[in-house]
Structure formats: C-alpha cells, structure tokens
N, CA, C and O atoms as a CHARMM CRD file, in Angstrom:
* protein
*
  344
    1    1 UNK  N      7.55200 141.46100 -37.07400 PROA 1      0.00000
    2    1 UNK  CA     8.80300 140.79700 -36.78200 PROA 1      0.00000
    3    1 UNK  C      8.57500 139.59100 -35.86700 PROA 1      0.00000
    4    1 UNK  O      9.01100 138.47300 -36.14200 PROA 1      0.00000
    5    2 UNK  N      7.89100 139.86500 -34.79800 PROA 2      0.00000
    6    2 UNK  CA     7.49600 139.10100 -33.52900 PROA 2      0.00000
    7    2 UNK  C      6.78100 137.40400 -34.46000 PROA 2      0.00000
    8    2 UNK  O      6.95200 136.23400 -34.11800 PROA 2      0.00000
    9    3 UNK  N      5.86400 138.06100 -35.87200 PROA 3      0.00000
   10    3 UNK  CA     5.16100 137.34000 -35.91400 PROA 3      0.00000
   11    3 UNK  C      6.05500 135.99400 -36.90100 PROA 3      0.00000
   12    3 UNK  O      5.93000 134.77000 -36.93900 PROA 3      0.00000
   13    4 UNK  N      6.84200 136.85100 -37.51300 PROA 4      0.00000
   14    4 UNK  CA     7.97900 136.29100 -38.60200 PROA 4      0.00000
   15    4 UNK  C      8.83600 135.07600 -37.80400 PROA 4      0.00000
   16    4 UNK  O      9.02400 133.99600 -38.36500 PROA 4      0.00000
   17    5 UNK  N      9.29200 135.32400 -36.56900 PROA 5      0.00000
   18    5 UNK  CA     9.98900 134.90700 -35.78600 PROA 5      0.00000
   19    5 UNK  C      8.92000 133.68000 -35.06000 PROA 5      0.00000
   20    5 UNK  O      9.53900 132.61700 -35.03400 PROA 5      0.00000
   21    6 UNK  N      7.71900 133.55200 -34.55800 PROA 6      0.00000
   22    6 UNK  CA     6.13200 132.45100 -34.60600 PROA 6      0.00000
   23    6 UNK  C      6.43800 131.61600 -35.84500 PROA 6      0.00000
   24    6 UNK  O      6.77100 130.43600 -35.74300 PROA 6      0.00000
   25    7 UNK  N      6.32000 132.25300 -37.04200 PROA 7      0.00000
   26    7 UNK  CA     6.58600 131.51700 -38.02600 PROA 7      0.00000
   27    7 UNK  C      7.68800 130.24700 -38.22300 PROA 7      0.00000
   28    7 UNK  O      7.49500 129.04700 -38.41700 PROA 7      0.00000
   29    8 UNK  N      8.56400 130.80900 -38.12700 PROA 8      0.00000
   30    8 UNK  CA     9.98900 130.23600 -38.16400 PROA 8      0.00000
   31    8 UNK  C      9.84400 128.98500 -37.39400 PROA 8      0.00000
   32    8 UNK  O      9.82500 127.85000 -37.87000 PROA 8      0.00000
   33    9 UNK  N      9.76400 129.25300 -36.38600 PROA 9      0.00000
   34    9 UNK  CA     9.88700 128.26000 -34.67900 PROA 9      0.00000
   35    9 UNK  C      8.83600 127.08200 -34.80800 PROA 9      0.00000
   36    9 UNK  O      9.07300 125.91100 -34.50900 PROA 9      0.00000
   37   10 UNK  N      6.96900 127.84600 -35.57200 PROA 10     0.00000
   38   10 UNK  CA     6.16900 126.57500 -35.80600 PROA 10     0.00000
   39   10 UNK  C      6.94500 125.66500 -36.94700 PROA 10     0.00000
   40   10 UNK  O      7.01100 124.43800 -36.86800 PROA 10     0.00000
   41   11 UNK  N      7.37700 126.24600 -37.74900 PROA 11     0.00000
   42   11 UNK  CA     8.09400 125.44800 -38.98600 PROA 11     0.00000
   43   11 UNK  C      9.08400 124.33500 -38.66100 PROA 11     0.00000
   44   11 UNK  O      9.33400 123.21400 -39.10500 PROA 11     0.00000
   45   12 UNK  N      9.49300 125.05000 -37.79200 PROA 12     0.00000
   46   12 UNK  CA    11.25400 124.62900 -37.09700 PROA 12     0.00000
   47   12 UNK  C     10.34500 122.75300 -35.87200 PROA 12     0.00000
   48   12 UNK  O     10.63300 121.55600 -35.86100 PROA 12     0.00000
   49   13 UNK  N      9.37200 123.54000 -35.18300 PROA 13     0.00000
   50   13 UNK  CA     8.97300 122.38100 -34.64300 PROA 13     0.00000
   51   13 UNK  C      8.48100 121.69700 -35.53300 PROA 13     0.00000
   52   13 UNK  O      8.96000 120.57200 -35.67700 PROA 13     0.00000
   53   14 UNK  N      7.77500 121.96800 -36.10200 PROA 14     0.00000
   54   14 UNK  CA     7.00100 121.00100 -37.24100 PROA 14     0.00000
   55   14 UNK  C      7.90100 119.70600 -38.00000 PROA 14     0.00000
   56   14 UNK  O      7.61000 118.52400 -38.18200 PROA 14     0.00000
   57   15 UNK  N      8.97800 120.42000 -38.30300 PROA 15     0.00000
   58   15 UNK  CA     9.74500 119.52500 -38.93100 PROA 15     0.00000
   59   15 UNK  C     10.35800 118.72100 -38.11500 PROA 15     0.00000
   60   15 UNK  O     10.28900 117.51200 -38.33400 PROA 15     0.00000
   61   16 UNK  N     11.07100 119.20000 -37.02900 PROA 16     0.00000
   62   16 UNK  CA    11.22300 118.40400 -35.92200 PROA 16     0.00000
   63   16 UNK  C     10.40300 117.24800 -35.62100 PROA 16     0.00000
   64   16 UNK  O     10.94100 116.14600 -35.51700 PROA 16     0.00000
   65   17 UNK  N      9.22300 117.38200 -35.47800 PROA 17     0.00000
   66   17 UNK  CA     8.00100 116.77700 -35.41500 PROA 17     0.00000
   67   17 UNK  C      8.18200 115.44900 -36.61100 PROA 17     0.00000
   68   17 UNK  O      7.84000 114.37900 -36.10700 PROA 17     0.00000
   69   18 UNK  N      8.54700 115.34700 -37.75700 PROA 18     0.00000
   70   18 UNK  CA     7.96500 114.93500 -38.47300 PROA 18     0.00000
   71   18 UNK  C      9.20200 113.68300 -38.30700 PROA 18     0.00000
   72   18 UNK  O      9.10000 112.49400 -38.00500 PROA 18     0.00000
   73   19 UNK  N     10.78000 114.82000 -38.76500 PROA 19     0.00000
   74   19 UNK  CA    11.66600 113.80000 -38.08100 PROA 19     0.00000
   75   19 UNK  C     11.13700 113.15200 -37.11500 PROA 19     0.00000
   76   19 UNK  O     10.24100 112.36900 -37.43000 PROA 19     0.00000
   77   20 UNK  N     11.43100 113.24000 -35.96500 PROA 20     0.00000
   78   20 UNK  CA    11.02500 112.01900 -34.60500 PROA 20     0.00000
   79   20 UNK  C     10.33600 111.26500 -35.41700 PROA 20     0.00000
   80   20 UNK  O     11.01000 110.27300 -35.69400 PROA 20     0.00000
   81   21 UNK  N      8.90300 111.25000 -36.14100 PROA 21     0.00000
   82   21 UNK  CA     8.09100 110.15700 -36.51100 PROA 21     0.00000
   83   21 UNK  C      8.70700 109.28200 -37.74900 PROA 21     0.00000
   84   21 UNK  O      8.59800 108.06000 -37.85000 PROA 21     0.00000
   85   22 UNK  N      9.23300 109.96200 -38.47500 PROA 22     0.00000
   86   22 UNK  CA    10.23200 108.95800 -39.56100 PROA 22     0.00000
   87   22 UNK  C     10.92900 108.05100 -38.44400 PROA 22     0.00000
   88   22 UNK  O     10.70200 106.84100 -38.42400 PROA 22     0.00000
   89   23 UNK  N     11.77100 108.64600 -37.52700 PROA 23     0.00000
   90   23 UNK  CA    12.80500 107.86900 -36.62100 PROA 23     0.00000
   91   23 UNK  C     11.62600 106.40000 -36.17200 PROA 23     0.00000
   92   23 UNK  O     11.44400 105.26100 -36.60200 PROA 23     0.00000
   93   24 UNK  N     11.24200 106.97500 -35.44800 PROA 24     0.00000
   94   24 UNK  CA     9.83400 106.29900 -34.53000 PROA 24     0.00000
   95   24 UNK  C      9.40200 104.95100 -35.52600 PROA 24     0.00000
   96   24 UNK  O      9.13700 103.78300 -35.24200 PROA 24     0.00000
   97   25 UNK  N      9.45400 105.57300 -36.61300 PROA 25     0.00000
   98   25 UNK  CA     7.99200 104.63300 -37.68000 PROA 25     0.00000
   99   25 UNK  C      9.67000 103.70300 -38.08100 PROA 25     0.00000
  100   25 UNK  O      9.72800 102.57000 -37.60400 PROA 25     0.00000
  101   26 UNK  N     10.75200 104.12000 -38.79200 PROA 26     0.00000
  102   26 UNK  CA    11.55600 103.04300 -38.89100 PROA 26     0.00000
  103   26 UNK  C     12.05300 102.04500 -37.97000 PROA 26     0.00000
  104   26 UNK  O     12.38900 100.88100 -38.19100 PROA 26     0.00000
  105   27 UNK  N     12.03800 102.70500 -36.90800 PROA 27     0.00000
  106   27 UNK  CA    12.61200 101.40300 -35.33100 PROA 27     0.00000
  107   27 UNK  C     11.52700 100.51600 -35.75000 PROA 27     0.00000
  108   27 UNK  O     11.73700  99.43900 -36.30700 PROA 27     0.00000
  109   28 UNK  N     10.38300 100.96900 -35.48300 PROA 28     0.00000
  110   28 UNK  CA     9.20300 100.04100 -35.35400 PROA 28     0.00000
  111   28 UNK  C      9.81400  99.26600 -36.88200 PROA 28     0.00000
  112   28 UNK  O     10.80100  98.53000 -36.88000 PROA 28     0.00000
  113   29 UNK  N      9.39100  99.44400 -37.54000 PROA 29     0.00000
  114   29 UNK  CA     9.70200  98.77300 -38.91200 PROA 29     0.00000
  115   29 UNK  C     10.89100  98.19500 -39.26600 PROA 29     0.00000
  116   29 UNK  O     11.03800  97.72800 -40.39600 PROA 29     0.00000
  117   30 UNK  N     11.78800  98.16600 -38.41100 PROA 30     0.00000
  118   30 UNK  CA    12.89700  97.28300 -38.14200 PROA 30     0.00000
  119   30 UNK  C     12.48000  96.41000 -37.41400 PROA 30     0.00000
  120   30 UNK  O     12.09700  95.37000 -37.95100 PROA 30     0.00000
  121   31 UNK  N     12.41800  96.53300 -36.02700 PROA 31     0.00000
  122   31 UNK  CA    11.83400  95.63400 -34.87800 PROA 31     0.00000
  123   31 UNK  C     10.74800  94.36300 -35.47800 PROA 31     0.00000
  124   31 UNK  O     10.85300  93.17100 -35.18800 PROA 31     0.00000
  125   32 UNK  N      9.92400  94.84400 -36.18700 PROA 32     0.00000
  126   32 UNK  CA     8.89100  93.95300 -37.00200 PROA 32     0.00000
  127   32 UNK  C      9.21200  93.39400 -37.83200 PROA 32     0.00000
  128   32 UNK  O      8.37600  92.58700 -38.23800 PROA 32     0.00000
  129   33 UNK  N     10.35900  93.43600 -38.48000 PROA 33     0.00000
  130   33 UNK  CA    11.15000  92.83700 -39.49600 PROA 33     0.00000
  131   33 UNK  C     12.06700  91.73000 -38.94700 PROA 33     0.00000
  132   33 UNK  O     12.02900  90.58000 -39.38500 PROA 33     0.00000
  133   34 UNK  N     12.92400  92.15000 -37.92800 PROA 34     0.00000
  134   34 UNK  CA    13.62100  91.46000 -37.34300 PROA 34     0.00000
  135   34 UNK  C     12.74400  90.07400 -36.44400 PROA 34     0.00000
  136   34 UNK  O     13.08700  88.89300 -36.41000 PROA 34     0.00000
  137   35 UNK  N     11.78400  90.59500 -35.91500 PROA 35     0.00000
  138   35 UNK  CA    10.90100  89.69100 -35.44300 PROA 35     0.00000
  139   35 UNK  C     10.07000  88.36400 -36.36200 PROA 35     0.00000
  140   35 UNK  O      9.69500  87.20700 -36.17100 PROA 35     0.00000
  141   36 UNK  N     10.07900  89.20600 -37.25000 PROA 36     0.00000
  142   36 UNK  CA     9.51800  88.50400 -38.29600 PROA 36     0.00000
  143   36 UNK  C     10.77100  87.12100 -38.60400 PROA 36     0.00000
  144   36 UNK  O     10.67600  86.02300 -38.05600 PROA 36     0.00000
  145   37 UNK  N     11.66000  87.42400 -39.38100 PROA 37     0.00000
  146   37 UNK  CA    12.78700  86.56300 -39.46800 PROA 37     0.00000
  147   37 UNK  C     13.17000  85.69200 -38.62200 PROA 37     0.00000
  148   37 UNK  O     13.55500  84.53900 -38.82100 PROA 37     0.00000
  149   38 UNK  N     13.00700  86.52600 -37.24200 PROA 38     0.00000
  150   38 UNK  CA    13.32900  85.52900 -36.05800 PROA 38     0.00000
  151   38 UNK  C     12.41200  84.44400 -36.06400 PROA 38     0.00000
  152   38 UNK  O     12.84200  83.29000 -36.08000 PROA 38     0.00000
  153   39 UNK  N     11.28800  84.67100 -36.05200 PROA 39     0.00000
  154   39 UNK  CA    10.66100  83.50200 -36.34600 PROA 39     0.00000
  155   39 UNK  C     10.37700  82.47100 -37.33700 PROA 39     0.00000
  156   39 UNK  O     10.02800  81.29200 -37.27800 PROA 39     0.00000
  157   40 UNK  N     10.61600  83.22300 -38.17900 PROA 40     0.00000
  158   40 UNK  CA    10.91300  82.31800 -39.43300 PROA 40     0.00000
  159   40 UNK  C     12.10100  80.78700 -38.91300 PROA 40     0.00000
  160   40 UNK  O     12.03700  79.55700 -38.89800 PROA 40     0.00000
  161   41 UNK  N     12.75000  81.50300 -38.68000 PROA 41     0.00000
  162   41 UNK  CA    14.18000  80.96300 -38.01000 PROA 41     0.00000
  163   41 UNK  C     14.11700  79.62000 -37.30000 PROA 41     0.00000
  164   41 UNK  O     14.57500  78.48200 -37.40900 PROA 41     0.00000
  165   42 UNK  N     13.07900  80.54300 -36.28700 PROA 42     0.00000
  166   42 UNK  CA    12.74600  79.63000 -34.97400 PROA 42     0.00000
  167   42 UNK  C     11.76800  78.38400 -35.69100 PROA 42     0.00000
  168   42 UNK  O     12.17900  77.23000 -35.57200 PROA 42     0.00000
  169   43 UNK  N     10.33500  78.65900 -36.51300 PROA 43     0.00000
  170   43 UNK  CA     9.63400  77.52500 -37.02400 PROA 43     0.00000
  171   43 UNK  C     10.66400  76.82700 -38.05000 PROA 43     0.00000
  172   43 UNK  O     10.13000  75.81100 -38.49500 PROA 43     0.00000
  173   44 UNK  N     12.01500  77.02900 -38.60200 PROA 44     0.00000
  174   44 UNK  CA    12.10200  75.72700 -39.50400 PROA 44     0.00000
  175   44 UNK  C     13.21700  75.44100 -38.55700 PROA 44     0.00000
  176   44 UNK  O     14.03500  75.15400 -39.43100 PROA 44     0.00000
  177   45 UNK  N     13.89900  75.29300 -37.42100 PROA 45     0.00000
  178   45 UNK  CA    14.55900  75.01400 -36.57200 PROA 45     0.00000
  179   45 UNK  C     13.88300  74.65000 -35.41300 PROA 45     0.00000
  180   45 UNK  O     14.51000  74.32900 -34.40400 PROA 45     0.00000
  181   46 UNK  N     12.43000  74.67100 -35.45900 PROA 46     0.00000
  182   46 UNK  CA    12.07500  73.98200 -33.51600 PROA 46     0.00000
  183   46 UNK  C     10.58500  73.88500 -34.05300 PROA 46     0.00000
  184   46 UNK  O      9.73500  74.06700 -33.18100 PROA 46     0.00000
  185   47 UNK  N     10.16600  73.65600 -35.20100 PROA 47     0.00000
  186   47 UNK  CA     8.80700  73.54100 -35.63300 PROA 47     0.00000
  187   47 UNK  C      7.61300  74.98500 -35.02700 PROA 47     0.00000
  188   47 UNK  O      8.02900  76.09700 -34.70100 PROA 47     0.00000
  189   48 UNK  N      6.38800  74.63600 -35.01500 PROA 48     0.00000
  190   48 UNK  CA     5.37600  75.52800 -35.20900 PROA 48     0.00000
  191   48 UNK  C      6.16000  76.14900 -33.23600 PROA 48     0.00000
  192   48 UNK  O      6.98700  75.56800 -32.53400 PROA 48     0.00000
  193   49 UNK  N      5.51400  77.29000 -33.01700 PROA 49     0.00000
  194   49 UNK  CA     6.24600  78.46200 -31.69600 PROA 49     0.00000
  195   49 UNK  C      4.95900  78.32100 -31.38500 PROA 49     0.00000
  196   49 UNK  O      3.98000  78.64000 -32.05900 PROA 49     0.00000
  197   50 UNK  N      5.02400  77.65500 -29.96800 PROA 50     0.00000
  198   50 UNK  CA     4.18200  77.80800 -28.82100 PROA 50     0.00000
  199   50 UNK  C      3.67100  79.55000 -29.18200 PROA 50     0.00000
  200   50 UNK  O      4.27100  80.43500 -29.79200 PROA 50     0.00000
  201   51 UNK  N      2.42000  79.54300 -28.56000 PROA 51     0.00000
  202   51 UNK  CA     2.26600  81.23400 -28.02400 PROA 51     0.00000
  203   51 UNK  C      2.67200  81.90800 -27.13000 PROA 51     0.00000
  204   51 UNK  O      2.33200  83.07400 -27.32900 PROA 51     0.00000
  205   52 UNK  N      3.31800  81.77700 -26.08900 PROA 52     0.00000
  206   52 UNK  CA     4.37500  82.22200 -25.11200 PROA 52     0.00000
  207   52 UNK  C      5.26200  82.82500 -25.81700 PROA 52     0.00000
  208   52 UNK  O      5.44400  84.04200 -25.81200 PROA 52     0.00000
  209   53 UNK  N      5.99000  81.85000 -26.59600 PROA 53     0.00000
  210   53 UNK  CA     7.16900  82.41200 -27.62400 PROA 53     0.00000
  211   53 UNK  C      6.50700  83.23400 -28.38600 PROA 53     0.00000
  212   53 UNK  O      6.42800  84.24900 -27.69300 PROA 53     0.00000
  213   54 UNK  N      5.81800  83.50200 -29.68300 PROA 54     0.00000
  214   54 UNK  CA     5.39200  84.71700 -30.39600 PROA 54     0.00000
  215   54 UNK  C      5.40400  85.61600 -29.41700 PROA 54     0.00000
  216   54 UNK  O      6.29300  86.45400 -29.56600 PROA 54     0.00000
  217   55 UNK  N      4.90600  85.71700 -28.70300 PROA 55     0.00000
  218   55 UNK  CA     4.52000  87.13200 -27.47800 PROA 55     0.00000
  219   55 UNK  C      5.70600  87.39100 -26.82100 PROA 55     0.00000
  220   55 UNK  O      5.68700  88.36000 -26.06200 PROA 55     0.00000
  221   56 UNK  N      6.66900  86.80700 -26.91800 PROA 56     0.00000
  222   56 UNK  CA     7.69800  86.98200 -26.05600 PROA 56     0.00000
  223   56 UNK  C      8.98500  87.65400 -27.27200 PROA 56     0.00000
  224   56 UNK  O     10.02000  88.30700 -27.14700 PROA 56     0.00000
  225   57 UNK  N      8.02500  86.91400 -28.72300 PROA 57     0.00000
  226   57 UNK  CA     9.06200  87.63000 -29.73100 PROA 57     0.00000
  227   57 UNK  C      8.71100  88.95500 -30.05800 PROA 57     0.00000
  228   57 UNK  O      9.56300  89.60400 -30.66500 PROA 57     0.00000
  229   58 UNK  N      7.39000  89.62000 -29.72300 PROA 58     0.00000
  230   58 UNK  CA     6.97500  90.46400 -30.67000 PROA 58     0.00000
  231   58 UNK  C      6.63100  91.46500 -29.36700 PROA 58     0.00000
  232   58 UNK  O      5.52500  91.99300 -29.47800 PROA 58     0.00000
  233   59 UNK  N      7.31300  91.79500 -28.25400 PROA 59     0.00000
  234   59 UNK  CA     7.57200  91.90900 -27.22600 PROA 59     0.00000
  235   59 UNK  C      8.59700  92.81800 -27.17200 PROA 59     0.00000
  236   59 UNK  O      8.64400  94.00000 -26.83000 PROA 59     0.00000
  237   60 UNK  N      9.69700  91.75500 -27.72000 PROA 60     0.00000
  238   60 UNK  CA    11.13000  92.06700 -27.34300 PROA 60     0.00000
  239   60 UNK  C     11.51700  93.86600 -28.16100 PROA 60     0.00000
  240   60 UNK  O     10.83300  94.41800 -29.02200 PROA 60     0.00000
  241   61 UNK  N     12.65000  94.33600 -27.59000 PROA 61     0.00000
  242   61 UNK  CA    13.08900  95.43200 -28.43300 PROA 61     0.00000
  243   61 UNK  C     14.15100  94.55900 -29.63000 PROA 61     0.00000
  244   61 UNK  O     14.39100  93.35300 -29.68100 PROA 61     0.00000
  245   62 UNK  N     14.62400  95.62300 -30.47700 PROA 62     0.00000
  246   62 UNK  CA    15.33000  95.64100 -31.21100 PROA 62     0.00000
  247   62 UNK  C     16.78500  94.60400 -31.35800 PROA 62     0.00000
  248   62 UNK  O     17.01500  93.73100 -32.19500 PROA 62     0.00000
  249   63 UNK  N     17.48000  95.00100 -30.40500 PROA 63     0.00000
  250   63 UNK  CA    18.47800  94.65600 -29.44800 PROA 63     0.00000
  251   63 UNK  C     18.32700  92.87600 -29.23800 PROA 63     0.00000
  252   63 UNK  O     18.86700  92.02000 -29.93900 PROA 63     0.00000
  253   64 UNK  N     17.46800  92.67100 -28.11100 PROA 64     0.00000
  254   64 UNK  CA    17.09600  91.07500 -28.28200 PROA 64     0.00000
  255   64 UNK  C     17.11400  90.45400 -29.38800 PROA 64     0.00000
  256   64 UNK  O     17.83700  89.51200 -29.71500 PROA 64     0.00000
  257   65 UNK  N     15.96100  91.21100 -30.23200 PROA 65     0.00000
  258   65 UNK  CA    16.17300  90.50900 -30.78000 PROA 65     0.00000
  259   65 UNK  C     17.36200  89.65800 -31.96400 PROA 65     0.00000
  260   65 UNK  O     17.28300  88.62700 -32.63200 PROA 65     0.00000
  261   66 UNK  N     18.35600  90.64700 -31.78600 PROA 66     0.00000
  262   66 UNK  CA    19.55300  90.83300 -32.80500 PROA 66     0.00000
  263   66 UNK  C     20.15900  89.81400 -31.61400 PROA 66     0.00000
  264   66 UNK  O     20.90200  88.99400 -32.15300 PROA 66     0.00000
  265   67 UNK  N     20.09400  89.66100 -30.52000 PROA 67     0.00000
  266   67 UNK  CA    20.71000  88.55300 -29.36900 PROA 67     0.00000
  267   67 UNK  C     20.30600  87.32400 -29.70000 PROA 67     0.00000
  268   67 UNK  O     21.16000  86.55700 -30.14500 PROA 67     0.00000
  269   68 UNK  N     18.93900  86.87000 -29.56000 PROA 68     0.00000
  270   68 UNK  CA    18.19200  86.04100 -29.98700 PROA 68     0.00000
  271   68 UNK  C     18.53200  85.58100 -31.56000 PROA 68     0.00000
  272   68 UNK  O     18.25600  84.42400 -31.87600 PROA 68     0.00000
  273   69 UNK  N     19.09700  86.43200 -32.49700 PROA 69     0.00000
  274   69 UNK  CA    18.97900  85.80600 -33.69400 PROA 69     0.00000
  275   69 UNK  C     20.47000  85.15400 -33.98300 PROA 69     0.00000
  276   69 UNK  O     20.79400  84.52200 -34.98800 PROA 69     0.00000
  277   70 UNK  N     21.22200  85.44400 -32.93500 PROA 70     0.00000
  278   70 UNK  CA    22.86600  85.03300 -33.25700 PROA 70     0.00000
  279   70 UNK  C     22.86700  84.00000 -32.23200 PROA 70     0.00000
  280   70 UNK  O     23.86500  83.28600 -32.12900 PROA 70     0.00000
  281   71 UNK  N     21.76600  83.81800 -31.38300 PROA 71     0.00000
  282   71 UNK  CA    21.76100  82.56600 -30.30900 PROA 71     0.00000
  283   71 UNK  C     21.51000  80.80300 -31.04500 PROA 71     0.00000
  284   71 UNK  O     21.80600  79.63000 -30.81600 PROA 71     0.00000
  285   72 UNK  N     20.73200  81.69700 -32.08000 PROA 72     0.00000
  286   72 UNK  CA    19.73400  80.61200 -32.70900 PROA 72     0.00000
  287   72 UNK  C     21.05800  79.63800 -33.40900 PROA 72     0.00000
  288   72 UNK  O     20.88800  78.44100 -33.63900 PROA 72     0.00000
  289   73 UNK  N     22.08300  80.19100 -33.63500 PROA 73     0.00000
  290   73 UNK  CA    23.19200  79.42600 -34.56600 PROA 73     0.00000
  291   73 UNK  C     23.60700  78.17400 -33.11100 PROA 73     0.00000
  292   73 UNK  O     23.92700  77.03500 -33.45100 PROA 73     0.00000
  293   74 UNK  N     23.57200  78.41700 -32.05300 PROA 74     0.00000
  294   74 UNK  CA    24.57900  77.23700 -31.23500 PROA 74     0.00000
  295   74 UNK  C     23.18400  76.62800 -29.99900 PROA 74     0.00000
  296   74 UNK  O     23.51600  75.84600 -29.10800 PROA 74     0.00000
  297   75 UNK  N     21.86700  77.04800 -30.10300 PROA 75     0.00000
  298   75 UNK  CA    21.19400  77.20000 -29.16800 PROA 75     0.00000
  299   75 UNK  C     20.43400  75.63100 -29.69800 PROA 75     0.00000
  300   75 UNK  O     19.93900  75.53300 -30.82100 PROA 75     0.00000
  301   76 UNK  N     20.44300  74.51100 -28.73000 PROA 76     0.00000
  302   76 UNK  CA    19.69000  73.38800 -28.89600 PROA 76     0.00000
  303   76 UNK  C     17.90200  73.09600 -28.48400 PROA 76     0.00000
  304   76 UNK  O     17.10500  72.20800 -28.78600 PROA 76     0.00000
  305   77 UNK  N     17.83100  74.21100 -27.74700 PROA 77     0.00000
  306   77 UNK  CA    16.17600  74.28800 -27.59000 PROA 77     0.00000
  307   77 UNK  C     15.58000  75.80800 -27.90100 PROA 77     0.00000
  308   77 UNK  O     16.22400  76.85000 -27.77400 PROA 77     0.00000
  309   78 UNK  N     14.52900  75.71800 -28.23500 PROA 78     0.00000
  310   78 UNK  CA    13.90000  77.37700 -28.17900 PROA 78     0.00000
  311   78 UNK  C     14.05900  78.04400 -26.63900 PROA 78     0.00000
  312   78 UNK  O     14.34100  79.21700 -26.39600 PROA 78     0.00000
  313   79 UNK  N     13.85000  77.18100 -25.86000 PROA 79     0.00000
  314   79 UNK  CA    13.77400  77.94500 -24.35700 PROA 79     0.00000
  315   79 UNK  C     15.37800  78.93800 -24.78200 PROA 79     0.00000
  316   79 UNK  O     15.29900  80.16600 -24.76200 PROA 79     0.00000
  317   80 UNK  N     16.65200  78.29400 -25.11900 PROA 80     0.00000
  318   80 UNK  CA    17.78900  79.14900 -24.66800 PROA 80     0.00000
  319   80 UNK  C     17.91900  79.77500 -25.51100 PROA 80     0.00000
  320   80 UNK  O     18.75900  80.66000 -25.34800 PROA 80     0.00000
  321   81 UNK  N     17.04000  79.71500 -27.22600 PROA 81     0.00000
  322   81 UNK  CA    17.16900  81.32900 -27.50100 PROA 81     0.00000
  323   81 UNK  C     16.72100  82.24900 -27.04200 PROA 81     0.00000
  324   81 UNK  O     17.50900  83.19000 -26.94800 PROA 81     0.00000
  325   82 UNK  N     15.38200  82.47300 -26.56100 PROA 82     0.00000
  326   82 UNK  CA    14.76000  83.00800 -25.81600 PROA 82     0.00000
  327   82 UNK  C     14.84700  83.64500 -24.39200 PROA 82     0.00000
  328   82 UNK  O     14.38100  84.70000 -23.96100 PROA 82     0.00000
  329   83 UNK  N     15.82800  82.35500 -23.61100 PROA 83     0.00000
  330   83 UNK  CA    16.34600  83.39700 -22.55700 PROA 83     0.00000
  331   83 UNK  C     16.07200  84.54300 -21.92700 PROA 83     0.00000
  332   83 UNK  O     15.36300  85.19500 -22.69400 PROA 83     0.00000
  333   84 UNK  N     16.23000  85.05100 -21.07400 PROA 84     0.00000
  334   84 UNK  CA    16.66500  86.52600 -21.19900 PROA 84     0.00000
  335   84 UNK  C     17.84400  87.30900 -21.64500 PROA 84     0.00000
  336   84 UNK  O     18.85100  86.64300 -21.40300 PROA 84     0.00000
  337   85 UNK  N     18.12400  88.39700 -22.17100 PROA 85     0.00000
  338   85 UNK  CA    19.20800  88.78800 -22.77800 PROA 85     0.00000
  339   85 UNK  C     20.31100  88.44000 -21.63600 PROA 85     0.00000
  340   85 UNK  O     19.83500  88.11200 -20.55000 PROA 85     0.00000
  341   86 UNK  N     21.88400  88.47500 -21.76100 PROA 86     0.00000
  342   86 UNK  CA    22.55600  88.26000 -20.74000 PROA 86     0.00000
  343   86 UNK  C     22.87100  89.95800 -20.49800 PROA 86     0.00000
  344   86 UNK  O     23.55100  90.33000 -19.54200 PROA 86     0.00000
C-alpha cells in the first residue's frame, strides 16, 4: 500500500516537473521572440544597434520588452525606447 501510494506521488511530481519546464521553456521562447522583433524594429527604424543595445535587449524580461515595443511607435531616438521601464 505504502509502496502504491511512493508510486503515485513520484508520478504526481514527475509530471509536475515536466509542467514547470513546458511553462519555463515557453516564457523563454516568447521572450526570444519578442526580442527578436524588437530588434528587427529597432534596425529598420535607427539603423544597425550599437552593442549596449542588443545586451540591453536580450537582457530585458518579457514585460519590457512588450514596453519597449509600443515605445518604438512615438519614440524619436533608440536611447528613449530603451529607457528604463516607467
């Protein structure tokens, strides 16, 4: 019984386990996507991105960058998309 009940619980974490890493592996794979675009964005709107900027894009969380990509519509230099978030 004891051992039936071991069973269950490794299973039960396991899957648990696997969720979190789906979660985990899609943020990331959003974040890298979004980053990606952002820059896209940024080189045909402010030409080739200093290296400060890449590192500062590929850096950022999720969030920024979704800040950063709605900045880019009214923002006249790269410095004020970039910013810090407000």
């Amino acid at each position: 019984m004891l051992a039936t009940h071991v069973e269950k619980w490794s299973r039960d974490i396991e899957q648990k386990g696997i969720l979190i890493g789906r979660q985990e592996g899609e943020q990331i794979g959003e974040q890298k996507g979004e980053a990606k675009m952002l820059t896209r964005q940024l080189q045909r709107r402010f030409g080739n991105l200093p290296p400060w900027a890449s590192q500062k894009i590929a850096d950022a969380e999720l969030s920024t960058l979704e800040e950063w990509s709605l900045r880019i519509l009214d923002a006249t230099t790269l410095e004020s998309v970039l910013a810090d978030p407000s």
